[in-house]
C-alpha positions, -999 to 999 in steps of 0.1 A, spaced: 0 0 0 14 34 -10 11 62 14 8 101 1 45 106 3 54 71 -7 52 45 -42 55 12 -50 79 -4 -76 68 -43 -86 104 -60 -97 125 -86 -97 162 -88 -95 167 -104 -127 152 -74 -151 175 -51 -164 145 -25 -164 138 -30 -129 177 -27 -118 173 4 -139 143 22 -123 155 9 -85 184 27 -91 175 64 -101 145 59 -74 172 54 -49 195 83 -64 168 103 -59 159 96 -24 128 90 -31 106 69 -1 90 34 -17 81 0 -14 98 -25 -34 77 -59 -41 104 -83 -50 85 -104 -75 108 -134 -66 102 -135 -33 69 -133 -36 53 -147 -69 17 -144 -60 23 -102 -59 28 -105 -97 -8 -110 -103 -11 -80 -83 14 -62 -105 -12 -78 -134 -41 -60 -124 -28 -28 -121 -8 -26 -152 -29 -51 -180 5 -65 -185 31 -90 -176 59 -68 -184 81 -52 -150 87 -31 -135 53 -19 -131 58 18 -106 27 30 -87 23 65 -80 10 81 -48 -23 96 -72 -28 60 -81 -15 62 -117 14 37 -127 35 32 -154 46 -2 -169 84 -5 -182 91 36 -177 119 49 -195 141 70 -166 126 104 -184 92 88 -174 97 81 -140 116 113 -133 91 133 -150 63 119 -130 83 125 -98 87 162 -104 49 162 -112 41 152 -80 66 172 -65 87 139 -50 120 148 -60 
């Protein structure tokens, strides 16, 4: 669950794309939760519903919008929308 200040990333440690997007949300310093898709397999039908997809990372954003395989622009874009970073 995402609080107002917070997001969540769906991931696993074995996607390039999710290595990606973990890092520059950690560069930033920004608060999230990450849901290790490995560790927990059943959170990927989660990550399913949200997105439509089965591609990861899928990033949830504190006004409920996500994105699904973000480019960095994407992510930081969004972040400065929401005045995060």
């Amino acid at each position: 669950m995402t609080s107002p200040s917070s997001l969540t990333m769906f991931g696993a440690d074995w996607c390039r794309d999710c290595i990606r997007t973990k890092r520059q949300l950690d560069d930033f310093g920004v608060t999230y939760t990450y849901v290790d898709l490995v560790a927990d397999p059943a959170a990927a039908d989660v990550a399913r519903e949200i997105s439509g997809r089965t591609n990861i990372p899928v990033v949830v954003y504190p006004d409920s919008s996500h994105h699904v395989e973000p480019s960095n622009a994407d992510v930081e874009t969004k972040l400065r929308e929401l005045s995060l970073i």
